[in-house]
RODO-2510 file (C-alpha; in nm, 4 decimals, decimal comma):
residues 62
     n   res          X          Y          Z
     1     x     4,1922     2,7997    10,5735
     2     x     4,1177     3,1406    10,6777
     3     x     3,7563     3,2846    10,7738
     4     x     3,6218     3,6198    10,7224
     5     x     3,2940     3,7011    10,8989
     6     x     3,0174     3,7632    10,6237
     7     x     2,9171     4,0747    10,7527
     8     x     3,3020     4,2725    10,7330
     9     x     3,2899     4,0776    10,3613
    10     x     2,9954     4,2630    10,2574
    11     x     3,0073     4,5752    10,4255
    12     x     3,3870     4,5732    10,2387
    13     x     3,2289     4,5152     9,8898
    14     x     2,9765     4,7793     9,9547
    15     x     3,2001     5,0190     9,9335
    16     x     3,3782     4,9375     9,6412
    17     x     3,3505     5,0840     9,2891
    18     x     3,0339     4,9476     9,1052
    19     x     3,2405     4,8265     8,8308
    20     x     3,5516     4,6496     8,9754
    21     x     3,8019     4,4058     8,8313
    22     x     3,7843     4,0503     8,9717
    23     x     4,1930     4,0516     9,0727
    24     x     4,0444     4,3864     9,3006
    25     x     3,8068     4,2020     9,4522
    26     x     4,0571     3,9101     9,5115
    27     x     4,2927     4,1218     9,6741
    28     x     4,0531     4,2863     9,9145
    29     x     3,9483     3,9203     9,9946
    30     x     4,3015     3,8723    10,0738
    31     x     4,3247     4,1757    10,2855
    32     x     4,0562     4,1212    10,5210
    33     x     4,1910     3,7889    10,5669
    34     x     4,5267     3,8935    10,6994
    35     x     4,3734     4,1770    10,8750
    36     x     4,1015     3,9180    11,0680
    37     x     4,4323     3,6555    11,1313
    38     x     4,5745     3,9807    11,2838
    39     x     4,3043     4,0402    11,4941
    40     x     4,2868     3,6585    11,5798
    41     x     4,6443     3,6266    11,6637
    42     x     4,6103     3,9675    11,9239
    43     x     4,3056     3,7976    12,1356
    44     x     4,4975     3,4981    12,1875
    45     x     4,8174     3,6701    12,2820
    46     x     5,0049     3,5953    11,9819
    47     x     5,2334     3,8845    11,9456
    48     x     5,5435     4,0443    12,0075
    49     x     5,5607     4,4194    12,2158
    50     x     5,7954     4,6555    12,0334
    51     x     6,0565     4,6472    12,3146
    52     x     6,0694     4,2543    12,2662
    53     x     6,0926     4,3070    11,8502
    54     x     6,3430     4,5729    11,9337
    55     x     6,5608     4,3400    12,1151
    56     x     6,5371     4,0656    11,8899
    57     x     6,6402     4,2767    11,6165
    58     x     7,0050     4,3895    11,8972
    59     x     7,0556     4,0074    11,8757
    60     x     6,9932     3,9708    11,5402
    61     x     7,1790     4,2455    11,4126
    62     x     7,4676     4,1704    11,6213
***
């Protein structure tokens, strides 16, 4: 399960519209999760440079 700090939850909602659907809110839930996975997968390491995507994609293409 994914974990968005409180504080990049709220300050998100904050500046959304006062009156909001709840699928809008949803979504922007879902957003900051894959942005904060993102940002968890770059401090550990976890992620290709472009030369090494460019080269897979030679192989792949090939």
């Amino acid at each position: 399960m994914e974990t968005i700090p409180k504080n990049v939850l709220m300050e998100s909602l904050e500046n959304l519209p006062d009156q909001i659907e709840v699928e809008q809110v949803i979504e922007q839930i879902i957003l900051l999760s894959k942005i904060e996975r993102s940002r968890r997968q770059i401090d550990n390491g976890d992620f290709s440079s472009h030369e090494e995507v460019k080269e897979s994609y030679k192989k792949w293409l090939e």
